[in-house]
Structures are given as C-alpha cells and as structure tokens.
PDB file of N, CA, C and O in Angstrom:
ATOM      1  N   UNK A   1      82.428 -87.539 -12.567  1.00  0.00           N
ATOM      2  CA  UNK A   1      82.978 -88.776 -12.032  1.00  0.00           C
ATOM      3  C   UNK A   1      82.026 -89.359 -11.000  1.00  0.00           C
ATOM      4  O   UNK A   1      81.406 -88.631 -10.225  1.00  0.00           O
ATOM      5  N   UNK A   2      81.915 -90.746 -11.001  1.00  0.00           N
ATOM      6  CA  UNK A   2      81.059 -91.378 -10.008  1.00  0.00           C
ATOM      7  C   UNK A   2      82.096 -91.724  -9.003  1.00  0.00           C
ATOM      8  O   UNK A   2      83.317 -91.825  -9.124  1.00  0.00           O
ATOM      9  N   UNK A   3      81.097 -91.925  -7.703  1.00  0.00           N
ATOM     10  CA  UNK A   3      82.257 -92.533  -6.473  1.00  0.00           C
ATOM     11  C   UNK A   3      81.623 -93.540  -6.312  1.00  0.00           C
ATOM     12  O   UNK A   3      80.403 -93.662  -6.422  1.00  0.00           O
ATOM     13  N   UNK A   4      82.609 -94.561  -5.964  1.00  0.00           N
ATOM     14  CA  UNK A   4      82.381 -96.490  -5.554  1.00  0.00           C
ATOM     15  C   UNK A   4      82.688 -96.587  -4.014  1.00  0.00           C
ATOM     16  O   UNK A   4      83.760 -96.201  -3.549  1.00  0.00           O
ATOM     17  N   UNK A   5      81.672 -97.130  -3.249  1.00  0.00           N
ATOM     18  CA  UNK A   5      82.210 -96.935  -1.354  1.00  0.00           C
ATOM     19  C   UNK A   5      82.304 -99.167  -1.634  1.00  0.00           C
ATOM     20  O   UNK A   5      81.487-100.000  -2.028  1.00  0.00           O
ATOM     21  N   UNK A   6      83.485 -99.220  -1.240  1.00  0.00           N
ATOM     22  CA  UNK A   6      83.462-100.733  -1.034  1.00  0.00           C
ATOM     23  C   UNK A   6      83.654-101.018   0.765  1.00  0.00           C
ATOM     24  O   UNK A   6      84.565-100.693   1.528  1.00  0.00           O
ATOM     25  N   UNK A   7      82.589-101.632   0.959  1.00  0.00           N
ATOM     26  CA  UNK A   7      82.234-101.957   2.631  1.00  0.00           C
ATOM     27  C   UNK A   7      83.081-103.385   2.632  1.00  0.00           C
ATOM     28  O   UNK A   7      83.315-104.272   1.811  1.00  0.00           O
ATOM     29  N   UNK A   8      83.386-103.124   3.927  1.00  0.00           N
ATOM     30  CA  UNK A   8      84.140-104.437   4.496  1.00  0.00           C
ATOM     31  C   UNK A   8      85.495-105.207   3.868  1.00  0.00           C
ATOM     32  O   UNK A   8      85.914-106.362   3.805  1.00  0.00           O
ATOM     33  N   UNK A   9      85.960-103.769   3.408  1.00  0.00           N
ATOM     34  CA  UNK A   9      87.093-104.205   2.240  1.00  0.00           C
ATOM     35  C   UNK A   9      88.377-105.105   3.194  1.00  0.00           C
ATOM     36  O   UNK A   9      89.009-104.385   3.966  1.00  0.00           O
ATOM     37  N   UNK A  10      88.596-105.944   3.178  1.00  0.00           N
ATOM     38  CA  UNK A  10      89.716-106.512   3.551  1.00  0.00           C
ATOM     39  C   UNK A  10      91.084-105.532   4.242  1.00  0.00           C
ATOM     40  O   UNK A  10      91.498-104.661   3.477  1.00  0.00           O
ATOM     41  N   UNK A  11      91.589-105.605   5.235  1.00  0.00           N
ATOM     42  CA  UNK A  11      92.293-104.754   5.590  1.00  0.00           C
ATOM     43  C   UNK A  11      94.368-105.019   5.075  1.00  0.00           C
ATOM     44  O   UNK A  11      95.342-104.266   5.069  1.00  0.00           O
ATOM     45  N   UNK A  12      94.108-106.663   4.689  1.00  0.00           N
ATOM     46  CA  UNK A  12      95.300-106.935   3.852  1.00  0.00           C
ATOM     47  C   UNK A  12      95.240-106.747   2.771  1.00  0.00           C
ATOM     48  O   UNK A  12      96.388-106.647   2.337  1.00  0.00           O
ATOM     49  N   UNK A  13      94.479-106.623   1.973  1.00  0.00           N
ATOM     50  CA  UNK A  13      94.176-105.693   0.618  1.00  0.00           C
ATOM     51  C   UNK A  13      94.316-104.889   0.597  1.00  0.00           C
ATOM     52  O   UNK A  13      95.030-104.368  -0.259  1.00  0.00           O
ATOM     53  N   UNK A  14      93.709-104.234   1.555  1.00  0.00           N
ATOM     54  CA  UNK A  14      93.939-102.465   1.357  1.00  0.00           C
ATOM     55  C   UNK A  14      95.805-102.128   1.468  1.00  0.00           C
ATOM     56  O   UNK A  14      96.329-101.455   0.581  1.00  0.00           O
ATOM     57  N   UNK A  15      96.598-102.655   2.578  1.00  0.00           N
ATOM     58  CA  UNK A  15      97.650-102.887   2.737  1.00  0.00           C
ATOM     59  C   UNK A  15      98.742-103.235   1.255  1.00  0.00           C
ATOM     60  O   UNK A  15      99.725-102.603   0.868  1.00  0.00           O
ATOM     61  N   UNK A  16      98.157-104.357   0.735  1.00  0.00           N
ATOM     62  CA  UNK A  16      98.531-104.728  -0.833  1.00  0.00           C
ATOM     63  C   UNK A  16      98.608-103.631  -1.929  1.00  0.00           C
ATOM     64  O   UNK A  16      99.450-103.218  -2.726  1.00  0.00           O
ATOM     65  N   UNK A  17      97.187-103.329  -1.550  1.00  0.00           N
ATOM     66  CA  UNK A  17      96.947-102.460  -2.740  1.00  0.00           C
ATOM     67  C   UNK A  17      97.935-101.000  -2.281  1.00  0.00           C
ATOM     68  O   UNK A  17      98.828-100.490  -2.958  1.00  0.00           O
ATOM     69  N   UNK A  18      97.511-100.628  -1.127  1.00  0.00           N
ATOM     70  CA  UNK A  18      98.671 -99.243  -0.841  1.00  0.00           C
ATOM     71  C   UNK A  18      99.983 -99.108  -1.213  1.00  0.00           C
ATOM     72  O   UNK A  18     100.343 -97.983  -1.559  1.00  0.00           O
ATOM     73  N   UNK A  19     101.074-100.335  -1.222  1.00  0.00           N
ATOM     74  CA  UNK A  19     101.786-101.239  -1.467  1.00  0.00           C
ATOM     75  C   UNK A  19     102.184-100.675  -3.170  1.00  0.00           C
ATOM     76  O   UNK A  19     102.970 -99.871  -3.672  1.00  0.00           O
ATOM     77  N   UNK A  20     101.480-101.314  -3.492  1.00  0.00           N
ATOM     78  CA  UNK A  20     101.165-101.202  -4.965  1.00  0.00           C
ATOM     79  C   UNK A  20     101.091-100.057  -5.528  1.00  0.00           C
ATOM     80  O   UNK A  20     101.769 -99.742  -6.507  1.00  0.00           O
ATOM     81  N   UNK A  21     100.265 -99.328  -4.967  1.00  0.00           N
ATOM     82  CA  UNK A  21     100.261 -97.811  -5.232  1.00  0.00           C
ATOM     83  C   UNK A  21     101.225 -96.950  -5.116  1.00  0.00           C
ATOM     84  O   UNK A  21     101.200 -95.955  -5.841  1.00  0.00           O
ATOM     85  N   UNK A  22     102.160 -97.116  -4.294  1.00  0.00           N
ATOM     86  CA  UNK A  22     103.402 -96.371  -3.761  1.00  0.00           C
ATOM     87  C   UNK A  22     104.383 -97.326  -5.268  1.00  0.00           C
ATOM     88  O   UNK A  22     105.106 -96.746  -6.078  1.00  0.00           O
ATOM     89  N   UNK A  23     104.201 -98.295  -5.257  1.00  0.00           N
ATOM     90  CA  UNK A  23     105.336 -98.916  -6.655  1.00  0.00           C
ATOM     91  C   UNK A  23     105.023 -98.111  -7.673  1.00  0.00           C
ATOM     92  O   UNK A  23     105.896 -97.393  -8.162  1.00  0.00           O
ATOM     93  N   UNK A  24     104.016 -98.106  -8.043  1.00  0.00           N
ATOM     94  CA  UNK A  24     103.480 -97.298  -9.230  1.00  0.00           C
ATOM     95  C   UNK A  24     103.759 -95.792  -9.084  1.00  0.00           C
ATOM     96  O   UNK A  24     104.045 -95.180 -10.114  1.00  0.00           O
ATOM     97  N   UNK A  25     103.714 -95.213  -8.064  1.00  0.00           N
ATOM     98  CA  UNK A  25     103.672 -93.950  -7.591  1.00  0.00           C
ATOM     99  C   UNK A  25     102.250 -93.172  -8.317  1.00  0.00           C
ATOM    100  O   UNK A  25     102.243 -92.275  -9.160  1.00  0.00           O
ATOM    101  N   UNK A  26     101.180 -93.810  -7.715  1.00  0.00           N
ATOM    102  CA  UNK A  26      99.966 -93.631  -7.839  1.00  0.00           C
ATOM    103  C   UNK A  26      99.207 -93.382  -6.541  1.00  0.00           C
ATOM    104  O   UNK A  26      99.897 -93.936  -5.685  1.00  0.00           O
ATOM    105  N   UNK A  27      98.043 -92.783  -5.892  1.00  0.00           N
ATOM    106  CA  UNK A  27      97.744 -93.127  -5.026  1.00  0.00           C
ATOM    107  C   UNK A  27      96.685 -94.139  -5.447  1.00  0.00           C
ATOM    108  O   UNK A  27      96.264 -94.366  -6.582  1.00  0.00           O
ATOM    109  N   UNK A  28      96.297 -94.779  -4.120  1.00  0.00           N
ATOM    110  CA  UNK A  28      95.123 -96.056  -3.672  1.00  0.00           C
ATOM    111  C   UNK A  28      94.259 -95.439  -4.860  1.00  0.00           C
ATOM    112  O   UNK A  28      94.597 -95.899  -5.951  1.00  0.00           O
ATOM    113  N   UNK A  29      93.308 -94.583  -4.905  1.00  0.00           N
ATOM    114  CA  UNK A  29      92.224 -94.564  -5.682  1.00  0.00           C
ATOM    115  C   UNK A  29      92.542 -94.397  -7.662  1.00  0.00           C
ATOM    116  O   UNK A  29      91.804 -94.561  -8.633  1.00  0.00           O
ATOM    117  N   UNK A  30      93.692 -94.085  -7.539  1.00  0.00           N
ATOM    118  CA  UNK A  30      93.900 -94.477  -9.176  1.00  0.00           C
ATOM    119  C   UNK A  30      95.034 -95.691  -9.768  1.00  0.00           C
ATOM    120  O   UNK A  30      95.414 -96.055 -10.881  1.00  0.00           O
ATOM    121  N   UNK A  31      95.316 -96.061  -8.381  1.00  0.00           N
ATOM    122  CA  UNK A  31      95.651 -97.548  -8.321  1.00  0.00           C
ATOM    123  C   UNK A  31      94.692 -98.405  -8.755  1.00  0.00           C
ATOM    124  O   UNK A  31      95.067 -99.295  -9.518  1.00  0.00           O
ATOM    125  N   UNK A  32      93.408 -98.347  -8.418  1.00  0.00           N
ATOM    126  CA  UNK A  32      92.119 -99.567  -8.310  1.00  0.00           C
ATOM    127  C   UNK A  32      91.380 -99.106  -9.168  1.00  0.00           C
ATOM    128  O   UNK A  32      90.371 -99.661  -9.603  1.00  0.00           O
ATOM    129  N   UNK A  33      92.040 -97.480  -9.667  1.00  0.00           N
ATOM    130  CA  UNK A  33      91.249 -97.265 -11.440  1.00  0.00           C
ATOM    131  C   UNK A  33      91.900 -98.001 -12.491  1.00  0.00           C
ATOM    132  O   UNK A  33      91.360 -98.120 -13.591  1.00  0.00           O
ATOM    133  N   UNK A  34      93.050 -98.514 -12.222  1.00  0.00           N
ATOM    134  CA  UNK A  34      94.469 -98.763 -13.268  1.00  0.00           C
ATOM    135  C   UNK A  34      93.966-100.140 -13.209  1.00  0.00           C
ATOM    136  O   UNK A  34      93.390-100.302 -14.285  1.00  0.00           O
ATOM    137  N   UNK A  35      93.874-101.305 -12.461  1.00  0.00           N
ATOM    138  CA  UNK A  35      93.338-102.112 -11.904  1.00  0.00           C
ATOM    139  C   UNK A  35      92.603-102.709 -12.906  1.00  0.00           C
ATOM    140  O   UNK A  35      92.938-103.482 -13.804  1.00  0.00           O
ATOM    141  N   UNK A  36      90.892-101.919 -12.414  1.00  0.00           N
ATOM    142  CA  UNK A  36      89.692-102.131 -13.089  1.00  0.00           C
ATOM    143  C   UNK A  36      89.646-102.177 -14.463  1.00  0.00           C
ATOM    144  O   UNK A  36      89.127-103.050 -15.158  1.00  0.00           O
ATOM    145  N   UNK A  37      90.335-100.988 -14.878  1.00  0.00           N
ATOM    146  CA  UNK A  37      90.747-100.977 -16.318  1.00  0.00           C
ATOM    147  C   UNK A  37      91.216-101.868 -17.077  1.00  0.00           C
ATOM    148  O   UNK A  37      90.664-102.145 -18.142  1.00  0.00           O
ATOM    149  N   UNK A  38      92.310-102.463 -16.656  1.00  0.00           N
ATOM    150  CA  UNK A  38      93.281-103.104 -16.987  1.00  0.00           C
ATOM    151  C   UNK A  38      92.092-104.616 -17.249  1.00  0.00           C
ATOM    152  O   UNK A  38      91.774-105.109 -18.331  1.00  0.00           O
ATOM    153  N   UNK A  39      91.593-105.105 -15.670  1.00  0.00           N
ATOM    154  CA  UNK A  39      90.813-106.008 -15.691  1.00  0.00           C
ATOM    155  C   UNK A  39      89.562-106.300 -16.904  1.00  0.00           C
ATOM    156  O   UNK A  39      89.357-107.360 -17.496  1.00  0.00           O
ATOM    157  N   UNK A  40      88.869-105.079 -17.039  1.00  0.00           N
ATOM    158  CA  UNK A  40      88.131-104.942 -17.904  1.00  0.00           C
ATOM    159  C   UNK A  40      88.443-105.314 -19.246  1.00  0.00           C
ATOM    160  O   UNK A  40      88.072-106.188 -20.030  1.00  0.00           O
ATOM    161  N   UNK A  41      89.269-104.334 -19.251  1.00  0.00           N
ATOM    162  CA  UNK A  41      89.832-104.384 -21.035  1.00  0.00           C
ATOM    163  C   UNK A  41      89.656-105.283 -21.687  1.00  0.00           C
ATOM    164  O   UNK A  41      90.338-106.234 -21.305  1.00  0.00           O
ATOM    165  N   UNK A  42      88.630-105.645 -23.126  1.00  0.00           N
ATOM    166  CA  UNK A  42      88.916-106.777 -24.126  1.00  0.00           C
ATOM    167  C   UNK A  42      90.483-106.865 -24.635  1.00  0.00           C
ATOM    168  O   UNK A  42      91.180-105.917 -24.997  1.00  0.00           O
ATOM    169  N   UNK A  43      90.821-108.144 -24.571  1.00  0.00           N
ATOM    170  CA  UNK A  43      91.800-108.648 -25.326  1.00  0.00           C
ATOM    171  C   UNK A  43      91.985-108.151 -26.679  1.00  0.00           C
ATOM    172  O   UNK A  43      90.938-108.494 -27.228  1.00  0.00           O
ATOM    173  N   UNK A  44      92.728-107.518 -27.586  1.00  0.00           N
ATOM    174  CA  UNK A  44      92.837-107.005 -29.005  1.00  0.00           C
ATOM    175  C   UNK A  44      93.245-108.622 -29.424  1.00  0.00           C
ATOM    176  O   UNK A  44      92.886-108.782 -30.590  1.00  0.00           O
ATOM    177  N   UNK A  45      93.759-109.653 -28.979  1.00  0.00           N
ATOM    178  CA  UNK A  45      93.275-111.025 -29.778  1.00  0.00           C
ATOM    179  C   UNK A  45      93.638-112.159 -28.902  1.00  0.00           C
ATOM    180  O   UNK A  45      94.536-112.366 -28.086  1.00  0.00           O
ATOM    181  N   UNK A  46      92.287-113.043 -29.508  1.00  0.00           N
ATOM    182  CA  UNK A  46      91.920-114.388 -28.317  1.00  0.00           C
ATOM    183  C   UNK A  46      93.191-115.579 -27.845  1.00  0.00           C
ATOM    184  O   UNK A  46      93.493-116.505 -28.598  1.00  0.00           O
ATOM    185  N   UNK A  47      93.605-115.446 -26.993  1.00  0.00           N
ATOM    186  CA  UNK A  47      94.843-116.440 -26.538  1.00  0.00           C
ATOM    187  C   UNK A  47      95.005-117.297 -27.816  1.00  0.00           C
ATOM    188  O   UNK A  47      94.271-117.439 -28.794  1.00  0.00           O
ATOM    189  N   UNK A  48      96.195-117.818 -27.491  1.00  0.00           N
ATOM    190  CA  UNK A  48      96.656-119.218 -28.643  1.00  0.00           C
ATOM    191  C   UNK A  48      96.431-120.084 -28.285  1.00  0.00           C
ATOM    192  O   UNK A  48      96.712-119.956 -27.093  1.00  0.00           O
ATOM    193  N   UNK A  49      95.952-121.378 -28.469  1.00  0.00           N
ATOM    194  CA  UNK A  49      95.786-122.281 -28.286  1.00  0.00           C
ATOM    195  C   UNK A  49      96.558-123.302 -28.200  1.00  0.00           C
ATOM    196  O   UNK A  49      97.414-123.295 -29.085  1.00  0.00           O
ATOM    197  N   UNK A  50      96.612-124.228 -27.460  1.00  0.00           N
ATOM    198  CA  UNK A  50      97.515-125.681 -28.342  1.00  0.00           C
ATOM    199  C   UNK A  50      96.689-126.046 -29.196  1.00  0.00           C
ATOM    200  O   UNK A  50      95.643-125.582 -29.651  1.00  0.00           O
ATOM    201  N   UNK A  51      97.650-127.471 -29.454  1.00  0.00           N
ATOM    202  CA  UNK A  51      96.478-128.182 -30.642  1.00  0.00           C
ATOM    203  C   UNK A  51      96.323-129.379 -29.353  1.00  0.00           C
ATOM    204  O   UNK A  51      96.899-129.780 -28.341  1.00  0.00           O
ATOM    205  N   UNK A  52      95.199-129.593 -30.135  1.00  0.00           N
ATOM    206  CA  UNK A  52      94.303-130.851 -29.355  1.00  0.00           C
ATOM    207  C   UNK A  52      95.686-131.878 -29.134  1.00  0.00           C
ATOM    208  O   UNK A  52      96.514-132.196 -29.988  1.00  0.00           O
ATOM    209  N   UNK A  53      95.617-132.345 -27.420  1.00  0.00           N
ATOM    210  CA  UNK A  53      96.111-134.124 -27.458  1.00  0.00           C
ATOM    211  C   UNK A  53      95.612-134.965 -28.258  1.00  0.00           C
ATOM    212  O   UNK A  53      94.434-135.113 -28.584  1.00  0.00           O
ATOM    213  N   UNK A  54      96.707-135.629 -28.637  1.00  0.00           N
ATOM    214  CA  UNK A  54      96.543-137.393 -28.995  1.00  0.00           C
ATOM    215  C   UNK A  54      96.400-137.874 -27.931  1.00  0.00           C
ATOM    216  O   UNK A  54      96.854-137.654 -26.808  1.00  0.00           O
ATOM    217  N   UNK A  55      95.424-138.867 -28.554  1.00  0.00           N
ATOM    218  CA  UNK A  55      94.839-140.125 -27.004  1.00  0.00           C
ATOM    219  C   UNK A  55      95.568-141.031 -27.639  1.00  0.00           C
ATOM    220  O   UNK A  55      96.314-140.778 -28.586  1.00  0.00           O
ATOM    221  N   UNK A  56      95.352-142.308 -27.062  1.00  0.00           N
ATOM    222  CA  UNK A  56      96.054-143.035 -27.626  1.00  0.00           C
ATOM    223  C   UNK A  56      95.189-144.158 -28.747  1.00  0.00           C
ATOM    224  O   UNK A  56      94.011-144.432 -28.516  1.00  0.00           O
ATOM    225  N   UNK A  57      96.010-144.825 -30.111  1.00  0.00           N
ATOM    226  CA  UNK A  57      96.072-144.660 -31.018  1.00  0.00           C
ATOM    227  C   UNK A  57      95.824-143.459 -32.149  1.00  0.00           C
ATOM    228  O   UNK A  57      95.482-143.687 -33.310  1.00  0.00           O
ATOM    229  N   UNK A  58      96.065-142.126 -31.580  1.00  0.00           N
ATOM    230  CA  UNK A  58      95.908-141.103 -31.952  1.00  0.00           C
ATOM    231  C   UNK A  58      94.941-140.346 -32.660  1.00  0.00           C
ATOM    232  O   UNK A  58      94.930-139.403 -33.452  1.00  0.00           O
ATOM    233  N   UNK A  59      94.108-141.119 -32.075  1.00  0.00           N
ATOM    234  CA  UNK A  59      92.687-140.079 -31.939  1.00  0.00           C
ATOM    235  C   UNK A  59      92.848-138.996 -31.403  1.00  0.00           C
ATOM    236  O   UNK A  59      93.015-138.819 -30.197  1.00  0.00           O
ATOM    237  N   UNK A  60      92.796-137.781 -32.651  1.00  0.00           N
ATOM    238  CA  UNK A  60      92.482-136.517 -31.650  1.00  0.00           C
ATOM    239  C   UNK A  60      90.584-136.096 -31.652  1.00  0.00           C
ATOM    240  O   UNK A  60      89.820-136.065 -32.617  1.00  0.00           O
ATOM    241  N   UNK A  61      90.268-135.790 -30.006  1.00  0.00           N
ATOM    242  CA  UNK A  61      88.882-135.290 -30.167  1.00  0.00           C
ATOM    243  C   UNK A  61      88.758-134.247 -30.877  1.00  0.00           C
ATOM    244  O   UNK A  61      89.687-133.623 -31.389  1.00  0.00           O
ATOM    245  N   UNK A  62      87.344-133.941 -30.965  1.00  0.00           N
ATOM    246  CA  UNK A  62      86.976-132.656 -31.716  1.00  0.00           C
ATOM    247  C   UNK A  62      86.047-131.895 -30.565  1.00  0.00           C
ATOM    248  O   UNK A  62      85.719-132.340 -29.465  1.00  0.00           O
ATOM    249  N   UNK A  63      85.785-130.848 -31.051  1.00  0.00           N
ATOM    250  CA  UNK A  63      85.141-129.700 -30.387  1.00  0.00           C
ATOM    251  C   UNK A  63      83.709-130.562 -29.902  1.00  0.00           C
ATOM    252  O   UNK A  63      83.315-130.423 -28.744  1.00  0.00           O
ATOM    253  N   UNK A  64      83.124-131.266 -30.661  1.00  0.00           N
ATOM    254  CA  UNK A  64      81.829-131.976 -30.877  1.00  0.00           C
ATOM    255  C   UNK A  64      81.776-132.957 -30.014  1.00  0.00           C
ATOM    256  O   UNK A  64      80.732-133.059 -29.369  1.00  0.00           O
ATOM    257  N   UNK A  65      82.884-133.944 -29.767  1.00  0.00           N
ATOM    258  CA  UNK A  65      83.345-134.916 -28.756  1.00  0.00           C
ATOM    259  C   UNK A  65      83.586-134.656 -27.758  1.00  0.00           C
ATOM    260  O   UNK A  65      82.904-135.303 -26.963  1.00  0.00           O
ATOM    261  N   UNK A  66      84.435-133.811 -27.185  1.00  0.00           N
ATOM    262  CA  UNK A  66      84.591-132.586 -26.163  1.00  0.00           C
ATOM    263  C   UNK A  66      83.039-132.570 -25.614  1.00  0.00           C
ATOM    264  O   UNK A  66      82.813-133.129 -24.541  1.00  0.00           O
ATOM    265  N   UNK A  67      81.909-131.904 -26.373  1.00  0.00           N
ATOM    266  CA  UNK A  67      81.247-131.398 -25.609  1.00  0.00           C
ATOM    267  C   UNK A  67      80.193-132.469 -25.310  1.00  0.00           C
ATOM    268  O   UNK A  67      79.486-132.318 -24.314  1.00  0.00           O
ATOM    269  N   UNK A  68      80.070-133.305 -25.926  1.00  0.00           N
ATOM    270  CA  UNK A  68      79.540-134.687 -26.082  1.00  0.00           C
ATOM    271  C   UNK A  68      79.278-135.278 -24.654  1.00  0.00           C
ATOM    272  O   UNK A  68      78.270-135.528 -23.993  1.00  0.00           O
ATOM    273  N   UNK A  69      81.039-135.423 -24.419  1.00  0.00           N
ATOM    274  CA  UNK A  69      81.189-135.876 -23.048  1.00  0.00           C
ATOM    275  C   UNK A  69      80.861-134.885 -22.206  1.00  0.00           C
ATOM    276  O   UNK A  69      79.993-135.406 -21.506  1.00  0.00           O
ATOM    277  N   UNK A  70      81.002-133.836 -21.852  1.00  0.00           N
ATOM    278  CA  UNK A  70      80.437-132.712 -20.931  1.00  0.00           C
ATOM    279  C   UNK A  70      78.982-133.073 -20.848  1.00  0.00           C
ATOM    280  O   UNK A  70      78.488-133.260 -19.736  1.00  0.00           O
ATOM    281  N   UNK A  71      78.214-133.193 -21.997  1.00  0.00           N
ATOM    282  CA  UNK A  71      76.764-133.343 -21.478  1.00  0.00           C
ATOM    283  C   UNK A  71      76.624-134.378 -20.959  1.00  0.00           C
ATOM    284  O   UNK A  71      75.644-134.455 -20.217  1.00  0.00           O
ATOM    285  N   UNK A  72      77.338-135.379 -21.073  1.00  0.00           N
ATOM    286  CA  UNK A  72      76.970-136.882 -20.468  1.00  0.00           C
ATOM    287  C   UNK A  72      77.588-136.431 -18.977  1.00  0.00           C
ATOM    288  O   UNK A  72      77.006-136.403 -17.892  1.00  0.00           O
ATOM    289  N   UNK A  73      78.460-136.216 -19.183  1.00  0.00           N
ATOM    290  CA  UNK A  73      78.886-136.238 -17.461  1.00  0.00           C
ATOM    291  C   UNK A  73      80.175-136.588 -17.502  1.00  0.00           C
ATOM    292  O   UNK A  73      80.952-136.505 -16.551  1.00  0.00           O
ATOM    293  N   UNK A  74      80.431-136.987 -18.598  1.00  0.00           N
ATOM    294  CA  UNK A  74      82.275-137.199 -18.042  1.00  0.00           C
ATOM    295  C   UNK A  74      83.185-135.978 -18.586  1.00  0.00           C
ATOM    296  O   UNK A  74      84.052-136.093 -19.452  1.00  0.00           O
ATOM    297  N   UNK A  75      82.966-135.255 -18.179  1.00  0.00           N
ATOM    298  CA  UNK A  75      83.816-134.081 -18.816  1.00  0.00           C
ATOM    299  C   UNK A  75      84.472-133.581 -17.162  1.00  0.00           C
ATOM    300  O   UNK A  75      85.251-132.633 -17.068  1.00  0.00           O
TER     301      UNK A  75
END
C-alpha cells in the first residue's frame, strides 16, 4: 500500500469528512478511499441525453452548428 500526506488540508473538511466517516462507520482514511474510488470509477454507461431544443421556427442545431458557433465565439 502507498501512503498520500495531503498538506494544508482544510480543517472543515477534515470535520465533514470525519462526519461522514462515522455515517458510514468507516474511519477517515477508508472514508477518502471509498471517496476516490467512487470518484474515479468509469461510468458502465454515458448519461442520457435530451434531444436537442427547437429554436424557433424549429430548427434544431446539430453537433456541427453547435461547434461552429463555439469557434466563432458565440458559444
């Protein structure tokens, strides 16, 4: 096992997280393993989407238009 030293950790965090740890009935250091993990983890599948707005006369953009405007600047 490796050890992680985090400097200047917030002292209401640490508070939060202790917090947290006692809900779980975990201590602090496999609290912020559960955490990381969790954080890490790939998705097993990519959010849902809506479908594109209608603008009005119901033009819907496309992916291509979308990015169109991003490069110009109005995005």
């Amino acid at each position: 096992m490796s050890t992680l030293v985090i400097k200047n950790f917030p002292e209401e965090l640490h508070a939060l997280l202790r917090v947290q740890a006692q809900r779980h009935h975990r201590s602090v250091t496999k609290e912020v393993v559960s955490l990381i993990e969790s954080g890490l983890a790939v998705p097993s599948q990519p959010p849902k989407l809506s479908l594109p707005l209608k603008l009005a006369g119901g033009y819907r953009p496309t992916i291509e238009d979308i990015e169109a405007a991003i490069a110009e600047g109005r995005g």
